[in-house]
C-alpha positions in Angstrom: -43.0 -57.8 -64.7 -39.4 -56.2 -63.9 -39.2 -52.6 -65.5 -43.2 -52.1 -65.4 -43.3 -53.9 -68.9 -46.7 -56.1 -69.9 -45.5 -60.0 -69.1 -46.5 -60.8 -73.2 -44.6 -57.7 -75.1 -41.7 -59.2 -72.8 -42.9 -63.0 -74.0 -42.7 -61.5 -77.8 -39.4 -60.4 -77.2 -37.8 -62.7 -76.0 -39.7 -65.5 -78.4 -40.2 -63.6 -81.6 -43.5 -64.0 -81.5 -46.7 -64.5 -79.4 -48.6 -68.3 -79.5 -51.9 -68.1 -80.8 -55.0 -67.1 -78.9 -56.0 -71.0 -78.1 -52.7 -71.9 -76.7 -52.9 -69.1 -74.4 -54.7 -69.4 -70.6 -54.1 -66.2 -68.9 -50.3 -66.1 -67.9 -49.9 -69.3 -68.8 -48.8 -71.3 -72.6 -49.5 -74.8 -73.5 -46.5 -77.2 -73.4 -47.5 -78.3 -76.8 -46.8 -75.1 -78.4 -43.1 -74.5 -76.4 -42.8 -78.4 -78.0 -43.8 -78.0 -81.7 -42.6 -74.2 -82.4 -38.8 -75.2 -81.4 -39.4 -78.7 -82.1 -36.0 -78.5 -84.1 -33.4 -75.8 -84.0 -32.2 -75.0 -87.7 -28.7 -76.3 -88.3 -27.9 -72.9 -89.1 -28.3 -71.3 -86.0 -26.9 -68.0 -85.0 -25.9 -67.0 -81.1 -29.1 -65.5 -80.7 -31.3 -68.2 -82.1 -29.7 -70.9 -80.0 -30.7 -68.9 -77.2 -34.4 -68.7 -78.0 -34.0 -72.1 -77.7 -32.3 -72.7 -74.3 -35.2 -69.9 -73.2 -38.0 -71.9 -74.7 -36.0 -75.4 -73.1 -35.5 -73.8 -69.7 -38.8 -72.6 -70.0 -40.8 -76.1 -69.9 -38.0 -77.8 -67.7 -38.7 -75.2 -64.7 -43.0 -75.6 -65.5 -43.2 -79.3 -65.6 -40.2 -80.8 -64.7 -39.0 -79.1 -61.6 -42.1 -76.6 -60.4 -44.9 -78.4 -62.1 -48.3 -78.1 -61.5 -51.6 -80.1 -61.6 -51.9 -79.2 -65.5 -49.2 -80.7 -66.5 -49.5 -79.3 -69.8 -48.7 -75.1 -69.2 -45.9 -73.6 -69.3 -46.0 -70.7 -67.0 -44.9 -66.8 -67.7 -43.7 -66.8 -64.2 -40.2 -67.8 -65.1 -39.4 -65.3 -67.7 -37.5 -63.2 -65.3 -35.0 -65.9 -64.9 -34.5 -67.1 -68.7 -34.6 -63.7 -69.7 -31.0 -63.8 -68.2 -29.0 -66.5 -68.9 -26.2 -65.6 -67.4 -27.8 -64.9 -64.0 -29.3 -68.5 -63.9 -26.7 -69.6 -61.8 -27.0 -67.0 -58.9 -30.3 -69.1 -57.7 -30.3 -71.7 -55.2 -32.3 -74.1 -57.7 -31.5 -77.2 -55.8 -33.3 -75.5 -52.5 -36.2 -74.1 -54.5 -37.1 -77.7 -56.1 -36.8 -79.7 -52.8 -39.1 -76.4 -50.8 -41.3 -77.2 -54.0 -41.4 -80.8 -53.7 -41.9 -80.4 -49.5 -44.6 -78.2 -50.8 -46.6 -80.5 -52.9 -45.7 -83.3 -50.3 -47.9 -81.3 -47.3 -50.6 -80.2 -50.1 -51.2 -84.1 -51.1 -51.2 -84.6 -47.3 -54.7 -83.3 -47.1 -57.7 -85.9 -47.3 -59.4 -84.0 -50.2 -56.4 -84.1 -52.6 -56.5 -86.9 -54.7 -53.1 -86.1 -57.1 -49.3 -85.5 -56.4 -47.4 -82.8 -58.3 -43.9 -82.2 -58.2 -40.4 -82.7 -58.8 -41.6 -86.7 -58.7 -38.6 -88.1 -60.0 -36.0 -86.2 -57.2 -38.4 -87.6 -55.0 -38.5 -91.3 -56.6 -34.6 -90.8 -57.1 -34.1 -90.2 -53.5 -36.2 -93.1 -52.5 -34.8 -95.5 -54.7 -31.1 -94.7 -53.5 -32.1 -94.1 -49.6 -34.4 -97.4 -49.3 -32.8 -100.1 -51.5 -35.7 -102.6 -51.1 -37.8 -100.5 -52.8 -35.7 -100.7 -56.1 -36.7 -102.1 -58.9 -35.4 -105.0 -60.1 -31.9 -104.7 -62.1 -31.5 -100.6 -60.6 -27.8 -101.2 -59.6 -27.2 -103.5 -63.2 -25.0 -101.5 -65.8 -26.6 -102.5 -69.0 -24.4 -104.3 -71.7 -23.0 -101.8 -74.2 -21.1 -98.6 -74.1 -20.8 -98.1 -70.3 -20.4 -101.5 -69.9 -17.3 -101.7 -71.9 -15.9 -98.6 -70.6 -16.1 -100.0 -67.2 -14.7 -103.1 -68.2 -11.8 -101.6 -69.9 -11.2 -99.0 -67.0 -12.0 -101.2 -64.1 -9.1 -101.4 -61.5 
């Protein structure tokens, strides 16, 4: 990792702590333990604590949201260069690195012997659903009854 430091003292930094021997898999952590350790951020957060949080958040958005992989389940150390800095998030080209991703995965499944699809599925779903309308499902262009609903109502022209 950056600066010649070990990727877990870096992990304990950042974290306050390392997860216990059974949720770790070489450089990766299981999702369960991101999800149950900051489950709830106390309502008397400081700065720094809230951070931890949007690290730990960031953390399993970028693993299995955006660059997920066939586990499903890991959160990889991988992207603690980038939530070590949250200020520098924003210098990455994010949107080009998911859809690069998601082209990725698409020439991978493209192979006779892989039998699962990984990626950014819901970009890709999203993009179909607004590209090709017959393949929408049924009441995708409805605006439910409630809030909206009456907003638009009220602010229609």
């Amino acid at each position: 990792m950056e600066g010649g430091k070990p990727a877990w003292q870096w992990f304990k930094e950042l974290f306050g702590e390392l997860p216990p021997e059974d949720c770790i898999d070489e450089f990766t952590v299981s999702y369960g333990w991101f999800q149950n350790r900051f489950r709830v951020m106390p309502t008397d957060a400081t700065e720094a604590t809230v951070q931890v949080y949007a690290c730990d958040y960031i953390m399993m958005l970028l693993s299995t949201i955006l660059f997920g992989d066939k586990s499903g389940a890991r959160v990889h150390l991988r992207w603690l260069p980038y939530v070590a800095d949250l200020d520098g998030l924003g210098k990455y080209s994010w949107d080009s690195a998911t859809l690069s991703w998601l082209y990725r995965c698409l020439y991978r499944v493209a192979n006779q012997n892989v039998k699962n699809l990984v990626g950014p599925l819901a970009l890709l779903q999203s993009w179909i659903f607004w590209r090709f309308p017959t393949f929408r499902p049924r009441g995708f262009d409805v605006i439910e009854m409630g809030v909206c609903s009456s907003f638009h109502l009220v602010h229609s022209p």
